[in-house]
C-alpha positions as CSV (number, residue, x, y, z in Angstrom):
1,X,56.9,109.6,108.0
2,X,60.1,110.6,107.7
3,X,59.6,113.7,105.3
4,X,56.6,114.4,107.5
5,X,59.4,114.7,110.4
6,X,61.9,116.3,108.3
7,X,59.1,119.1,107.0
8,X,57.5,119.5,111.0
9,X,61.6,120.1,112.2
10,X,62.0,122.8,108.7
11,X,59.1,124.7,110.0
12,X,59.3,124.5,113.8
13,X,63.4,125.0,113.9
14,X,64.7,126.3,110.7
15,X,63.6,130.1,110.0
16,X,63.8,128.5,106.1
17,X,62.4,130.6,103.4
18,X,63.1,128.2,100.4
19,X,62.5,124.3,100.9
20,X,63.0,122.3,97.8
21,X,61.5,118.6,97.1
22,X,63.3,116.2,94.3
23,X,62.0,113.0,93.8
24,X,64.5,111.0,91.1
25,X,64.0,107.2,89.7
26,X,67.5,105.9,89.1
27,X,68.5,102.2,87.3
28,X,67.9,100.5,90.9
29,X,66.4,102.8,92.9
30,X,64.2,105.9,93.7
31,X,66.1,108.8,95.6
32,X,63.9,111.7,97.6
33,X,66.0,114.7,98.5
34,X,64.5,117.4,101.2
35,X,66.7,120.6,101.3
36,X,66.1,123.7,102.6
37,X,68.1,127.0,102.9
38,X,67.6,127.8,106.9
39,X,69.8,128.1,110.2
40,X,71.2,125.0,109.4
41,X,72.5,123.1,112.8
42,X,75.5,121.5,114.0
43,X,74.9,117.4,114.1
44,X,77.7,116.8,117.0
45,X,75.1,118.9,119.3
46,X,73.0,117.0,121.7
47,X,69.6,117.7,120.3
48,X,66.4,117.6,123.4
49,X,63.9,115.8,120.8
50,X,63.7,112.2,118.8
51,X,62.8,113.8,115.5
52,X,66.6,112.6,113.8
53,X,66.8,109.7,115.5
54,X,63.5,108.6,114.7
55,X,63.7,109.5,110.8
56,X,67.4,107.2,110.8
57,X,64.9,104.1,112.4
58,X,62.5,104.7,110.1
59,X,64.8,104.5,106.9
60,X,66.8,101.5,108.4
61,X,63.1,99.6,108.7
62,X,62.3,100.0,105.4
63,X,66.0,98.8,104.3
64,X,67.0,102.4,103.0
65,X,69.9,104.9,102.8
66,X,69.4,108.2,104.7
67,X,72.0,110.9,104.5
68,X,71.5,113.7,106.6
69,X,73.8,116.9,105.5
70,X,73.6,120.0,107.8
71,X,75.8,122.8,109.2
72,X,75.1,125.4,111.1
73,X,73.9,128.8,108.9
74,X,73.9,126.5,105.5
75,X,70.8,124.8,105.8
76,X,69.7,121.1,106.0
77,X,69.3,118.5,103.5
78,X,67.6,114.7,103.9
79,X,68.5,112.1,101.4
80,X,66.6,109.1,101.4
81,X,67.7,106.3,98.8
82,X,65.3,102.9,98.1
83,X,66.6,100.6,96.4
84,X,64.1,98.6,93.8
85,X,64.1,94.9,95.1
């Protein structure tokens, strides 16, 4: 669910032309990275909807690392880490 939110947020707010998926297995953990090369958006910014909010519940449920990277006119990024345990 939270690449499903992070993909519905690229396409409704974005403009992105390019959105790239990597999926890497590391020694103790698997890491998913979501990028994309739109309007980018400034974090500090009170933002109407629950879309971030909900994707930084949903990682802390499952016991993972989400790292959010975004600035307005550089695009966003979404980088969930799980570790193996």
């Amino acid at each position: 669910m939270i690449f499903k939110e992070s993909l519905n947020n690229i396409l409704r707010h974005s403009g992105a032309r390019r959105v790239d998926l990597k999926i890497a297995e590391l020694d103790n953990s698997v890491q998913i990275a979501l990028s994309d090369n739109g309007i980018g958006f400034d974090r500090d910014e009170g933002h109407k909807g629950h879309g971030l909010k909900n994707i930084f519940l949903r990682a802390d449920r499952i016991g993972a690392q989400l790292k959010l990277d975004a600035s307005k006119g550089h695009g966003a990024a979404v980088t969930l880490v799980i570790n193996k345990t």
